[in-house]
N, CA, C and O of each residue as an XYZ file, in Angstrom:
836
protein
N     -51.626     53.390    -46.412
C     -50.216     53.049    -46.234
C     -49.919     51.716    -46.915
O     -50.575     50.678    -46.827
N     -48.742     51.957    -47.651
C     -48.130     50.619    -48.328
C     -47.347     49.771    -47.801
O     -46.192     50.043    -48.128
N     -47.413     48.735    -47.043
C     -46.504     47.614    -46.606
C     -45.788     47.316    -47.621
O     -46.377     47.310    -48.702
N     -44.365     46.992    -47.604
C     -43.375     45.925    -48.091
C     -42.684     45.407    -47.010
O     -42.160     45.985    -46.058
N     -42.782     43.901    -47.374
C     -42.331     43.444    -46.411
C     -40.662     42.752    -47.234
O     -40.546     42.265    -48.358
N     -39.814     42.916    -46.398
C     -38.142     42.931    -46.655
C     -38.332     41.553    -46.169
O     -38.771     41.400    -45.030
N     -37.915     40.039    -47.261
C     -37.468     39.124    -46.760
C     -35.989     38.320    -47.596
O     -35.341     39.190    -48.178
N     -35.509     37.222    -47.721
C     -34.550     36.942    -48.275
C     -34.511     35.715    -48.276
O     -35.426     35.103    -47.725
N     -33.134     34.817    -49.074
C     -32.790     33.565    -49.645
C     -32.270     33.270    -48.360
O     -32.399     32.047    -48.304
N     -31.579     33.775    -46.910
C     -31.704     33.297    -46.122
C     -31.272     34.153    -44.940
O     -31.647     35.309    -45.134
N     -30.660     34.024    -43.851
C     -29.824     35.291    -43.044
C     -28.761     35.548    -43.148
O     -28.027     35.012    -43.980
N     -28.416     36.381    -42.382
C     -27.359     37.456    -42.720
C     -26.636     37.565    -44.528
O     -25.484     37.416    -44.935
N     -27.869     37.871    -45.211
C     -27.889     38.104    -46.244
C     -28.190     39.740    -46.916
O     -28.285     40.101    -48.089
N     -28.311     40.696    -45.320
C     -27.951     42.103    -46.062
C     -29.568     42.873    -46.094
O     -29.997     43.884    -46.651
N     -30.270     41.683    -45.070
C     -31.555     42.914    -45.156
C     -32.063     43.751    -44.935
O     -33.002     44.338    -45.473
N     -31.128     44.014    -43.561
C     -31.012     45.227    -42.555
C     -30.731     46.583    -43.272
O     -31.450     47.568    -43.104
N     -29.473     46.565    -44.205
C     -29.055     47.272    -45.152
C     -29.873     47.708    -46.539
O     -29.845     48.767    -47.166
N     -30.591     46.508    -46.762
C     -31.890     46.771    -47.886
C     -32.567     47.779    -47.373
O     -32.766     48.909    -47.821
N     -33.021     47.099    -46.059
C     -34.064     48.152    -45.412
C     -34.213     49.394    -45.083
O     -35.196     50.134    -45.097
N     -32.586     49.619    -44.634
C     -32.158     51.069    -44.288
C     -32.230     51.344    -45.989
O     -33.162     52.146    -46.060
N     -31.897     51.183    -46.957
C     -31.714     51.826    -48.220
C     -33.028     52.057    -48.828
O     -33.102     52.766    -49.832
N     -34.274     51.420    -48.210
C     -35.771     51.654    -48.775
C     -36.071     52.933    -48.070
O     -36.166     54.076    -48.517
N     -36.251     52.263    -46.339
C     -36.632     53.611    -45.874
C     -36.316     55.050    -45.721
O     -37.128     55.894    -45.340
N     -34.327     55.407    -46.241
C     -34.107     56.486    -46.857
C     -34.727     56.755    -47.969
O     -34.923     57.960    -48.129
N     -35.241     55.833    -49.083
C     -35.141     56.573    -50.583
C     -36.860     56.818    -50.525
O     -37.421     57.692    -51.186
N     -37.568     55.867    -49.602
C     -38.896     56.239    -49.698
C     -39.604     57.097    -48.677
O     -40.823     57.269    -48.687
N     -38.773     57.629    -47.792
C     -38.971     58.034    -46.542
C     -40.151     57.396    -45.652
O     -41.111     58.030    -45.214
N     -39.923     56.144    -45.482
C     -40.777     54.881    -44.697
C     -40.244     54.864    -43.950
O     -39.055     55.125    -43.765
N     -41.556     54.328    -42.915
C     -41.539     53.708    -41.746
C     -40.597     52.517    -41.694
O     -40.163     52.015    -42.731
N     -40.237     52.006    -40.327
C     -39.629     50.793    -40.340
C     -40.169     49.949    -39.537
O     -41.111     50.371    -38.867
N     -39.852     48.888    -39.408
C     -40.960     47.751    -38.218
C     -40.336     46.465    -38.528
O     -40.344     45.857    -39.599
N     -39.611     46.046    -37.041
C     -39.724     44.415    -37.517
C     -40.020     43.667    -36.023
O     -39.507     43.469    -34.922
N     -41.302     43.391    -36.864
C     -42.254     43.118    -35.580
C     -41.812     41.883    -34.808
O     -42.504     41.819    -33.792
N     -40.717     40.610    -34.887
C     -40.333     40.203    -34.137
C     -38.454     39.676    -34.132
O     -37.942     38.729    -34.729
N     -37.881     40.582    -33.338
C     -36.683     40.299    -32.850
C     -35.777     39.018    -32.074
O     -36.273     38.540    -31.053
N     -35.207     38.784    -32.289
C     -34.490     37.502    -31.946
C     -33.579     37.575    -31.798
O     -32.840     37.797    -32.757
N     -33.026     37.421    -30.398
C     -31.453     37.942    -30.359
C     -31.257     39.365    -30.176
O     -31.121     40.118    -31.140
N     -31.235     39.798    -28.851
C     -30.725     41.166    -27.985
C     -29.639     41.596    -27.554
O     -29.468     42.794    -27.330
N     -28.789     40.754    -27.379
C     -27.501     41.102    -26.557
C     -26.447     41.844    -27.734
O     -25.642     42.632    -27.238
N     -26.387     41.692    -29.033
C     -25.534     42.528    -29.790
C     -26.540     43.807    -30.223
O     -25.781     44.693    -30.615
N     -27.405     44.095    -30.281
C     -28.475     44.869    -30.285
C     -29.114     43.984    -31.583
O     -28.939     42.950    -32.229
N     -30.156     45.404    -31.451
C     -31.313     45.287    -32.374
C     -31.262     45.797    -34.076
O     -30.712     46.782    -34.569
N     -31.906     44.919    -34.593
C     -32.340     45.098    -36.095
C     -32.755     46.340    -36.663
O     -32.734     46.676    -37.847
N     -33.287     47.229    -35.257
C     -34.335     48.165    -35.345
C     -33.217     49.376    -35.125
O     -33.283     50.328    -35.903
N     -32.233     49.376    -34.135
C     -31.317     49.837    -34.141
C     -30.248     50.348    -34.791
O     -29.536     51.352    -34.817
N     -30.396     49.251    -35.326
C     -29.455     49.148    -36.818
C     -29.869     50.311    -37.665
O     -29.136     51.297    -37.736
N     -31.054     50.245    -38.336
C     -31.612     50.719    -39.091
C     -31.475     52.740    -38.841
O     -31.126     53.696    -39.534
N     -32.120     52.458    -37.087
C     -32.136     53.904    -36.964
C     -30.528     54.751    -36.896
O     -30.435     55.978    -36.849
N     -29.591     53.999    -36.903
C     -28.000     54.363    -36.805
C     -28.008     55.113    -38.401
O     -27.607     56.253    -38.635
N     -28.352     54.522    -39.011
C     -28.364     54.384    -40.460
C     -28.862     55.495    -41.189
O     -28.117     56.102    -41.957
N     -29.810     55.756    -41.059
C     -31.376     56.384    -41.640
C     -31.262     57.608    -41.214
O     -30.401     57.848    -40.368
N     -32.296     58.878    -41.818
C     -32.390     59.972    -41.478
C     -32.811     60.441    -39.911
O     -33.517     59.575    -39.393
N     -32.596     61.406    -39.171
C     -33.061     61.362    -38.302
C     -34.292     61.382    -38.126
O     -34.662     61.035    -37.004
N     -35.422     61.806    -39.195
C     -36.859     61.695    -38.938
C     -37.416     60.098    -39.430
O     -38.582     59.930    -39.786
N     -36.498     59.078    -39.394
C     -37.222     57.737    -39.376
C     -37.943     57.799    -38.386
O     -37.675     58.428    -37.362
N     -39.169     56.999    -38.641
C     -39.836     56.781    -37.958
C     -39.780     55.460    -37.354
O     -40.584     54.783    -37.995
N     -39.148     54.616    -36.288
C     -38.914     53.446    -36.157
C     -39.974     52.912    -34.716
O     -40.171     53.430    -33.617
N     -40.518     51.583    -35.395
C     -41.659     51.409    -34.723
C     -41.264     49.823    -33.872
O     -41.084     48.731    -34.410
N     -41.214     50.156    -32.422
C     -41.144     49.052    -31.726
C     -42.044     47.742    -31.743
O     -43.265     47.610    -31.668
N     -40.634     46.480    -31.915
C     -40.741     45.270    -31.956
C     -42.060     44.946    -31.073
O     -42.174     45.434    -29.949
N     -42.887     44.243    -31.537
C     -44.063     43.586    -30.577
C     -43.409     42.152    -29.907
O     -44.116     41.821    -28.956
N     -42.372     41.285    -30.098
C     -41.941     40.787    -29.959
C     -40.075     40.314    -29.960
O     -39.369     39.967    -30.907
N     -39.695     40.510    -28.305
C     -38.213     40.475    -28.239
C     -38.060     39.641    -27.737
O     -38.551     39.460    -26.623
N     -37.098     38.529    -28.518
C     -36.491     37.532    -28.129
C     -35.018     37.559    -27.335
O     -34.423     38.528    -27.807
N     -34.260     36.974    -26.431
C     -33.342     36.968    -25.884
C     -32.595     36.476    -26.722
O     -31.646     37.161    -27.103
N     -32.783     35.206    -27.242
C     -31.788     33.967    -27.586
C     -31.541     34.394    -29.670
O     -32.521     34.614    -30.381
N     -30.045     34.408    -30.230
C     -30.017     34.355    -31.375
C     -30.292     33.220    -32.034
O     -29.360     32.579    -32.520
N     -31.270     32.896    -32.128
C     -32.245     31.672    -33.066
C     -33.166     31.818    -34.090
O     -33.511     32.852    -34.662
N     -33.565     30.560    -34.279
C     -34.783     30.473    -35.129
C     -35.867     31.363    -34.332
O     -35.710     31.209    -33.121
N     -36.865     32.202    -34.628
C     -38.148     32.717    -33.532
C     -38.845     31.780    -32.930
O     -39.410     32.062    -31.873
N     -38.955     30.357    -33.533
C     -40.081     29.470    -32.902
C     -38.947     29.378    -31.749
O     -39.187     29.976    -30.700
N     -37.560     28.572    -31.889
C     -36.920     28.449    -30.602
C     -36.341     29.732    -29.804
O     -35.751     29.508    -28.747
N     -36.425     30.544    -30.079
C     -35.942     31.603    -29.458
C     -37.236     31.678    -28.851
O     -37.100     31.567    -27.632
N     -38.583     31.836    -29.225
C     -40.059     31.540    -28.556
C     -40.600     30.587    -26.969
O     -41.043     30.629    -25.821
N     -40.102     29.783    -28.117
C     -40.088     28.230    -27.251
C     -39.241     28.471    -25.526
O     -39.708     28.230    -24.412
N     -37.576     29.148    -25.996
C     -36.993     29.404    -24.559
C     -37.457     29.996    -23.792
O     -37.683     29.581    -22.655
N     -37.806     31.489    -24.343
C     -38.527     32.222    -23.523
C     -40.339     32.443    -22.943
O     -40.984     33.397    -22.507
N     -40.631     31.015    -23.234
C     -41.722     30.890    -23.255
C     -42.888     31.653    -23.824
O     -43.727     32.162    -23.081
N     -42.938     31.724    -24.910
C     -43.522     32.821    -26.035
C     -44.411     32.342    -27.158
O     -44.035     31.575    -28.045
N     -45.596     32.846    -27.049
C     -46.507     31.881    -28.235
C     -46.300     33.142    -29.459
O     -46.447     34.358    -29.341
N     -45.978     32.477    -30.427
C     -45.669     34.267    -31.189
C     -47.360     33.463    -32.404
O     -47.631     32.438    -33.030
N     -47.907     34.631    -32.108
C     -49.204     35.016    -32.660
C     -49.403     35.991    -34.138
O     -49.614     37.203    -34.092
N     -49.290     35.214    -35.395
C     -49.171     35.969    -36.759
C     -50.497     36.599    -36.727
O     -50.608     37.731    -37.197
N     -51.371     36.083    -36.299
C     -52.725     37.327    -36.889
C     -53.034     38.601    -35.121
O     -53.793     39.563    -35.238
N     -52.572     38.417    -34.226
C     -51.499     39.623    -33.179
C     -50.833     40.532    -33.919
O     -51.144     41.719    -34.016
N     -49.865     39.964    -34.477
C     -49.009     40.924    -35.599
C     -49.707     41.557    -36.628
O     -49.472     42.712    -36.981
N     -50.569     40.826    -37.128
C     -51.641     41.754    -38.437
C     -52.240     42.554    -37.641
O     -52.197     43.714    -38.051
N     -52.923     42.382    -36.423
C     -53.621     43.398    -36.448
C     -53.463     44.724    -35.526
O     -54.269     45.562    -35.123
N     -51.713     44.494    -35.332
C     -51.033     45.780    -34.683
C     -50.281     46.043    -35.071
O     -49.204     45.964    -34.481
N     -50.462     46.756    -36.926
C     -49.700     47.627    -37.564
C     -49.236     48.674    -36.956
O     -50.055     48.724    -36.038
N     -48.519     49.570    -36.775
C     -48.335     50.279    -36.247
C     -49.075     51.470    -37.389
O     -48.697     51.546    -38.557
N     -50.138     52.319    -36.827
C     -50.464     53.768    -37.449
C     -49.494     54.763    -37.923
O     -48.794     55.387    -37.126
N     -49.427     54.929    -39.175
C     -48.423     56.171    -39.560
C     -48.717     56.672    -40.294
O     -48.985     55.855    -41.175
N     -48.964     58.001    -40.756
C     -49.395     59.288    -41.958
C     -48.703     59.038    -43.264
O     -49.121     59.450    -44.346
N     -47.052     57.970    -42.991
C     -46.418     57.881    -44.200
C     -46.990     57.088    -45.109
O     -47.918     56.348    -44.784
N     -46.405     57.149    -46.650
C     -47.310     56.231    -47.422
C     -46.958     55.133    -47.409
O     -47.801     54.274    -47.666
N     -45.480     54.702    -47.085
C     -44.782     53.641    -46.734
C     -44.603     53.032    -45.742
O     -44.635     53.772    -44.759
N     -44.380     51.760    -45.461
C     -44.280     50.809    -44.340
C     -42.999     49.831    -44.381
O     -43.298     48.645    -44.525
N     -41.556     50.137    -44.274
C     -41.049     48.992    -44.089
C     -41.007     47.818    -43.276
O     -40.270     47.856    -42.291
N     -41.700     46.724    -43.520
C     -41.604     45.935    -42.194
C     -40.379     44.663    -42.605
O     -40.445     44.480    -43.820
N     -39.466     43.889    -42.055
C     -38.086     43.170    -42.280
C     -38.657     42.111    -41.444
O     -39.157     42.079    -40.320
N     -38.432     41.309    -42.310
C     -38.574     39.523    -41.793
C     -37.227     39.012    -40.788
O     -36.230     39.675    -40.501
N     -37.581     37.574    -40.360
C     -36.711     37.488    -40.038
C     -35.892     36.192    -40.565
O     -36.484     35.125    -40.404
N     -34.828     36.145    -41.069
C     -33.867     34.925    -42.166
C     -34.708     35.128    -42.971
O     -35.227     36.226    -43.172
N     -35.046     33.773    -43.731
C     -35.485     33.914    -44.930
C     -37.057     33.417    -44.808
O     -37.756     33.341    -43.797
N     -37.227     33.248    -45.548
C     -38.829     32.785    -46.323
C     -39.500     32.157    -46.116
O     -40.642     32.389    -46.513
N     -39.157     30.666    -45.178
C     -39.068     29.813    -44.292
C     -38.621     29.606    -43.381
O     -38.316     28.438    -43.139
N     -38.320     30.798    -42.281
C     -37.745     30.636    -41.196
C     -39.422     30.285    -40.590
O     -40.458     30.749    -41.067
N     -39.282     29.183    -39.226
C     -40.898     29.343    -38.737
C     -40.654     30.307    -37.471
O     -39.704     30.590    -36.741
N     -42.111     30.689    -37.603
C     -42.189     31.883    -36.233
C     -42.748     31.308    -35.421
O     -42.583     31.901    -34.354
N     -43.537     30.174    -35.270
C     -43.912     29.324    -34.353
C     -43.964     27.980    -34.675
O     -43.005     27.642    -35.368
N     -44.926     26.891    -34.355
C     -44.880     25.480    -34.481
C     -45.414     24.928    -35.716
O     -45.039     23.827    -36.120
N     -46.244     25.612    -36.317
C     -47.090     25.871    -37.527
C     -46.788     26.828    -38.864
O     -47.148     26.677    -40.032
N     -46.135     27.679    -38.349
C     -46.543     28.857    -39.333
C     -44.902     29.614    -39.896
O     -43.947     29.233    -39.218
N     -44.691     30.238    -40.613
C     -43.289     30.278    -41.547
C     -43.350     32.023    -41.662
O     -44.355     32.666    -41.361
N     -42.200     32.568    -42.106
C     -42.396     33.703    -42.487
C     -43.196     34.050    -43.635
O     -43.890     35.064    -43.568
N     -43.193     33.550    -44.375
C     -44.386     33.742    -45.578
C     -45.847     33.385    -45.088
O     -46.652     33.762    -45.939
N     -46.057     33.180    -44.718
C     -47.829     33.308    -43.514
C     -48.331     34.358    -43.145
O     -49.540     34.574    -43.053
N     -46.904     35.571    -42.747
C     -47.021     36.307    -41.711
C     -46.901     37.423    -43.171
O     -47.496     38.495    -43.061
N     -46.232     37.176    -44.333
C     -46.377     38.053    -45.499
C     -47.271     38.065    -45.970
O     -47.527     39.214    -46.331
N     -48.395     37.033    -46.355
C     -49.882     36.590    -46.241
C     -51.000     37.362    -45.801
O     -51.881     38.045    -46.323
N     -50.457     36.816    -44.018
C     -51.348     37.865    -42.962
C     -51.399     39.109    -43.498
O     -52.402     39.779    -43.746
N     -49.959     39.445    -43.704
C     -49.960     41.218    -43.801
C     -50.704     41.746    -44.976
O     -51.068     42.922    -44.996
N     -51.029     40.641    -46.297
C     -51.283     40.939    -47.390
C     -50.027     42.227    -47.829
O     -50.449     43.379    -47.934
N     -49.147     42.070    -47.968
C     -48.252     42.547    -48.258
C     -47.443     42.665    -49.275
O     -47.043     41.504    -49.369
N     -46.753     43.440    -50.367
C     -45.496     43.475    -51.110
C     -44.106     43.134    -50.300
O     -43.786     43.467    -49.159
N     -43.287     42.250    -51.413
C     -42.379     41.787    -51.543
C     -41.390     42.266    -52.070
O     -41.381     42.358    -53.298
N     -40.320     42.689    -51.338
C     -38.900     42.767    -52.200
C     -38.004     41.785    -50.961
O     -37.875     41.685    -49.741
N     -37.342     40.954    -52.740
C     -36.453     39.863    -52.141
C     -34.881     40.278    -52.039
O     -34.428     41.159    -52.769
N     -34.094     39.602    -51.106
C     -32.742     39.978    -50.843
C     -32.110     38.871    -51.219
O     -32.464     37.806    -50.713
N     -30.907     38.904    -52.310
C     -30.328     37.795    -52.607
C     -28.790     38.438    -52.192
O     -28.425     39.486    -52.724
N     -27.886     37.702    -51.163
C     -26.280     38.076    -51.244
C     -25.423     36.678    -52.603
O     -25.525     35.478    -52.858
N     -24.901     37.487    -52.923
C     -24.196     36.671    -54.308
C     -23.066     35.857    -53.521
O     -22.121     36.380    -52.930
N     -23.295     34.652    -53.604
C     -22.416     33.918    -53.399
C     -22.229     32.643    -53.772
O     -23.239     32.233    -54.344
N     -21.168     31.635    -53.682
C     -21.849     30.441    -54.595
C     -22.991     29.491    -53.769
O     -22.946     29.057    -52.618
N     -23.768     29.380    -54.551
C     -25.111     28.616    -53.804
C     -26.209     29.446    -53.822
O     -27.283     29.048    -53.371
N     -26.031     30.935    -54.447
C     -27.271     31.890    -53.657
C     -28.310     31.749    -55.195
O     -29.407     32.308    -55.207
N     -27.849     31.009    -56.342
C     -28.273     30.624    -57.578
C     -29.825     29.816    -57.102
O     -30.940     30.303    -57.290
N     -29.548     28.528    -56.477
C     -30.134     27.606    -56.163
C     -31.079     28.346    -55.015
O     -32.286     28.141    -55.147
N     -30.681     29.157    -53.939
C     -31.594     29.702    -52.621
C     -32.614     30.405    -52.987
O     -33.765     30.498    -52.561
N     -31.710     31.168    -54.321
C     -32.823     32.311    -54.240
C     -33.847     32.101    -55.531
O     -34.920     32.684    -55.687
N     -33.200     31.045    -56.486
C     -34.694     30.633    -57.063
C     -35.561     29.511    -56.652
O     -36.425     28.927    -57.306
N     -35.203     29.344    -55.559
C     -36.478     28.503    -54.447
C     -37.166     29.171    -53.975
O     -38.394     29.120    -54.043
N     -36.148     30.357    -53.080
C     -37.177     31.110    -52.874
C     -38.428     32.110    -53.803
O     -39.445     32.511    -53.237
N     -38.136     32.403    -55.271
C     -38.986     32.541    -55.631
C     -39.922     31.507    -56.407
O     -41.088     31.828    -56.639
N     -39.596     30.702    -56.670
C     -40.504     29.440    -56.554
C     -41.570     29.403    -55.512
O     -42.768     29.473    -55.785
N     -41.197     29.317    -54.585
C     -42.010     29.433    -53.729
C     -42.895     30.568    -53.507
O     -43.997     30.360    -52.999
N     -42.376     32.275    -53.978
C     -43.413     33.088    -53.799
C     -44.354     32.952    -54.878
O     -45.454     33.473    -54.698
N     -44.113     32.275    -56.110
C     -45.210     32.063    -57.039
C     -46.224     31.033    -57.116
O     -47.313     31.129    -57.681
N     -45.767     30.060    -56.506
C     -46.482     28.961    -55.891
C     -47.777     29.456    -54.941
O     -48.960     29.140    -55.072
N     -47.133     30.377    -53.896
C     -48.050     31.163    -52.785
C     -49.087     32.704    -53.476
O     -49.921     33.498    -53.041
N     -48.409     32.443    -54.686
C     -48.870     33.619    -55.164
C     -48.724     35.349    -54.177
O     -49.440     36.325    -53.953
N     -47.305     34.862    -53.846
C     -47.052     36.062    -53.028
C     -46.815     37.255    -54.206
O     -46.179     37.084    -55.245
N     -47.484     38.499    -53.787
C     -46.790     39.706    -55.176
C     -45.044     40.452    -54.704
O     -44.795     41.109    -53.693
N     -44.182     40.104    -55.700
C     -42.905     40.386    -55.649
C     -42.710     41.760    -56.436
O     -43.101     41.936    -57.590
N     -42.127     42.600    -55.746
C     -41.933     43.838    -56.468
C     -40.922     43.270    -57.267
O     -41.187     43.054    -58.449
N     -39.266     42.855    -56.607
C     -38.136     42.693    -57.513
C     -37.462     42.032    -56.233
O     -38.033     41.683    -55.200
N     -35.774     41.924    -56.629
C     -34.794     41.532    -55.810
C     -34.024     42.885    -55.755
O     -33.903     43.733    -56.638
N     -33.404     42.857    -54.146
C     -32.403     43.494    -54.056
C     -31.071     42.776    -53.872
O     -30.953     41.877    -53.038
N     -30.214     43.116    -54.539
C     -28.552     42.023    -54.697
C     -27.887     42.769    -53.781
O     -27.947     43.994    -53.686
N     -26.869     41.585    -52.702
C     -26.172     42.020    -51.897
C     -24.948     41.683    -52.473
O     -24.815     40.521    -52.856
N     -23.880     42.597    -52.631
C     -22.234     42.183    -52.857
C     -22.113     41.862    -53.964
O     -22.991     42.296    -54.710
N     -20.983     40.951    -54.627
C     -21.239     41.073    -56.128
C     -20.463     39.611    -56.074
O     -19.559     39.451    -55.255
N     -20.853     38.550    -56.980
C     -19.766     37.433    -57.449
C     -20.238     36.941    -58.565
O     -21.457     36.803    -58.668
N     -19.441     36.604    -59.548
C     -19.523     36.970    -60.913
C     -21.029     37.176    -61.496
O     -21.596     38.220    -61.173
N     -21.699     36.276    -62.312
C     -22.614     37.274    -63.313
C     -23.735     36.270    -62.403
O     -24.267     35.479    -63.182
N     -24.172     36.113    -61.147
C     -25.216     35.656    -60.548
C     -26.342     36.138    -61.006
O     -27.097     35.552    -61.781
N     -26.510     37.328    -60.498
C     -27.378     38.593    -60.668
C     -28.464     38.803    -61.986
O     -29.662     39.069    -62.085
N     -27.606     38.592    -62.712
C     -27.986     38.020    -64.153
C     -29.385     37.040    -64.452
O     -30.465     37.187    -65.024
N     -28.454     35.625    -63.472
C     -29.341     34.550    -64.005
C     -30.730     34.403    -62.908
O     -31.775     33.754    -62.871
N     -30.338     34.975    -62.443
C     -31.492     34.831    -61.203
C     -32.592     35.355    -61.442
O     -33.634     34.822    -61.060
N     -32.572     36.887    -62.350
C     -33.144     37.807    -62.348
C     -33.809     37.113    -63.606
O     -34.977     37.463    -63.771
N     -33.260     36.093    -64.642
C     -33.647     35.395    -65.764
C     -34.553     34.628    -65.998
O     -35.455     34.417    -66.809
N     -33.878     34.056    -64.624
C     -34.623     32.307    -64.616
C     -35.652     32.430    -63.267
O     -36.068     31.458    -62.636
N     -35.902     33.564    -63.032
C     -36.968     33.766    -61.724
C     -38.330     35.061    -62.716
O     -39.558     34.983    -62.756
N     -37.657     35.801    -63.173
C     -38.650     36.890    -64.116
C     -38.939     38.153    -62.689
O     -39.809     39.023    -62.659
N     -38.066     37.901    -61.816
C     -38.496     39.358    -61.210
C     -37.307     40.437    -61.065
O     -36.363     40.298    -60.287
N     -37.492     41.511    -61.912
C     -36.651     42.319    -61.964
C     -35.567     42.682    -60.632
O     -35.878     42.521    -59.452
N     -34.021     43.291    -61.196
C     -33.582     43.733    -60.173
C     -33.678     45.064    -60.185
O     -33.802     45.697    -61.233
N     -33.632     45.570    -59.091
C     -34.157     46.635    -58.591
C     -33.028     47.727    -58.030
O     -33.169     48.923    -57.774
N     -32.126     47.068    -57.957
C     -30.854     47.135    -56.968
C     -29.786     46.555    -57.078
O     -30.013     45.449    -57.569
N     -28.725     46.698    -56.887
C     -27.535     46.353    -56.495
C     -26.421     46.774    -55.945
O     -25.524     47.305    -56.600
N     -26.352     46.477    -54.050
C     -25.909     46.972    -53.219
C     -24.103     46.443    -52.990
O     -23.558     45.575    -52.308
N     -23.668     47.387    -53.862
C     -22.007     47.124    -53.689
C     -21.108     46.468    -52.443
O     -21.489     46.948    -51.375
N     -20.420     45.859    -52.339
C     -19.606     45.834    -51.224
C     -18.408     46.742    -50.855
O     -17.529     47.079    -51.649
N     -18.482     47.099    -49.545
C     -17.750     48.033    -48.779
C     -17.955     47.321    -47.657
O     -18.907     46.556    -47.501
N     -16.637     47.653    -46.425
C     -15.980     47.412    -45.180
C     -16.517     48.212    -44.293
O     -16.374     47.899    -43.111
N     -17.273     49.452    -44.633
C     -18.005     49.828    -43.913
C     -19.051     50.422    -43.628
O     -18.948     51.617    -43.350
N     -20.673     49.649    -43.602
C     -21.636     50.457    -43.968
C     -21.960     51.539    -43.066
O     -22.051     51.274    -41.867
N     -22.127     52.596    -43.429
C     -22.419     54.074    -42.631
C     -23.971     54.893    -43.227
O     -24.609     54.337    -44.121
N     -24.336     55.891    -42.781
C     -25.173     56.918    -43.069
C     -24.723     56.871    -44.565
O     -25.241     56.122    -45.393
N     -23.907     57.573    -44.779
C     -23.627     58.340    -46.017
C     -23.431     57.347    -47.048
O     -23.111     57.781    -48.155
N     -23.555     56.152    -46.908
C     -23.592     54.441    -47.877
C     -24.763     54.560    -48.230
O     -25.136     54.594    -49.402
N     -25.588     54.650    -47.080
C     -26.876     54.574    -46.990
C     -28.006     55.611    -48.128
O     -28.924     55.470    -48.936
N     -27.160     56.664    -47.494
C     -28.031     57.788    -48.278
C     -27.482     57.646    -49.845
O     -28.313     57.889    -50.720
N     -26.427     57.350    -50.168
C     -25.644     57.359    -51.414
C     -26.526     56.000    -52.129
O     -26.855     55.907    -53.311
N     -26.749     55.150    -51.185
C     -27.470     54.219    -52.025
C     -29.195     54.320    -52.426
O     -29.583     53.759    -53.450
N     -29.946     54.900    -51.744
C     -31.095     55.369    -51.718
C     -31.150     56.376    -53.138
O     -32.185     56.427    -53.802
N     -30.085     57.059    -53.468
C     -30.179     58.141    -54.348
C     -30.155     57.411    -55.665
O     -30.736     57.867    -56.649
N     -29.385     56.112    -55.688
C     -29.519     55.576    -56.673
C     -30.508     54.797    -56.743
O     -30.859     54.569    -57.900
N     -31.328     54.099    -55.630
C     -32.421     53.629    -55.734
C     -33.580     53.768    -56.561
O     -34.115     52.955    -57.315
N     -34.009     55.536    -56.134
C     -34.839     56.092    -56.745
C     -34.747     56.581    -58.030
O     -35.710     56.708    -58.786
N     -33.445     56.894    -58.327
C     -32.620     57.567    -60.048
C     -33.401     56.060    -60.896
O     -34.081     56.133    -61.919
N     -33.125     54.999    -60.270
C     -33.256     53.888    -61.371
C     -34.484     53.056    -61.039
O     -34.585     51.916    -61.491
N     -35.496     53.636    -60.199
C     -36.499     52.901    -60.068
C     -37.653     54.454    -59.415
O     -38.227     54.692    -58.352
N     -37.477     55.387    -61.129
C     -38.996     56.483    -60.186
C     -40.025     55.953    -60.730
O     -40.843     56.858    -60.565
N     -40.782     54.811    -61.469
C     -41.835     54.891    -61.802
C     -42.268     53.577    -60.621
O     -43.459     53.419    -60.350
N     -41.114     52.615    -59.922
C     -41.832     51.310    -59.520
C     -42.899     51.259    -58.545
O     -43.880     50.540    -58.732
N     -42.747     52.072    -57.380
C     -43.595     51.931    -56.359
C     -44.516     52.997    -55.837
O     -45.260     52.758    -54.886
């Protein structure tokens, strides 16, 4: 089974929606092994609203109450969140795919020590990055890949959220990792967004993964 792990330039930057658009086009698993913030629901939820009915969606090892950072959402609920715990309770699945979804971006920390890229590490995992176009997402999101080359993290590509003028472009230029994607804006994401976007996923990317 192939892990990719879904992370981004920062939150609510559209990864939920990446994710649902992988695990339709690749028919993957989903997993995001720690949640933060319950009361509007879940990430995981999201996904399965979304997705075919035979997703396979694999419960959070870790649910946070509070919408925070995980270390403080941790911290409230008195919670040691444990990255090599998480490595070594993949969840088992026959599929060849694994979506697992970070949480914010690249540097969010999951505990007192340790960052989301640790836990991409742990997983020994593939990368696809989420950039939403907006002004500033120039500067976010080639830090953030700065930083995965620095770590020598392996990046499949970016997936682009929304559109503002020719971002997309330079990012994809001045970083060298292909785009892969580019997820239109609409008022309302549904199933049939979902599946409509997956179809193009795969039309323009059958040799990548």
């Amino acid at each position: 089974m192939e892990i990719i792990f879904i992370t981004g330039i920062g939150t609510d930057i559209g990864k939920t929606v990446a994710a649902s658009i992988l695990v339709e086009a690749l028919n993957a698993d989903y997993w995001k092994p720690i949640q933060a913030g319950l009361e509007e629901g879940t990430d995981a939820l999201n996904v399965k609203s979304l997705t075919s009915d035979k997703t396979l969606i694999h419960k959070e090892l870790y649910r946070l109450n509070t919408p925070a950072s995980p270390h403080i959402a941790a911290r409230i609920d008195d919670v040691n969140i444990d990255l090599n715990y998480i490595a070594n309770n993949i969840p088992l699945s026959e599929n060849k795919y694994m979506i697992i979804e970070g949480a914010g971006g690249i540097m969010v920390p999951l505990n007192e020590e340790e960052f989301v890229i640790d836990l991409i590490d742990k997983l020994k995992a593939k990368v696809i990055l989420v950039s939403k176009n907006y002004l500033g997402s120039i500067n976010h999101s080639l830090l953030t890949a700065t930083l995965c080359k620095q770590r020598n993290i392996p990046v499949i590509g970016w997936i682009f959220n929304q559109q503002y003028m020719n971002y997309e472009e330079d990012i994809v230029r001045w970083s060298s990792y292909p785009n892969l994607h580019s997820i239109p804006f609409v008022i309302n994401v549904d199933k049939e967004f979902i599946v409509q976007q997956a179809s193009f996923f795969k039309d323009n990317n059958p040799d990548l993964l």
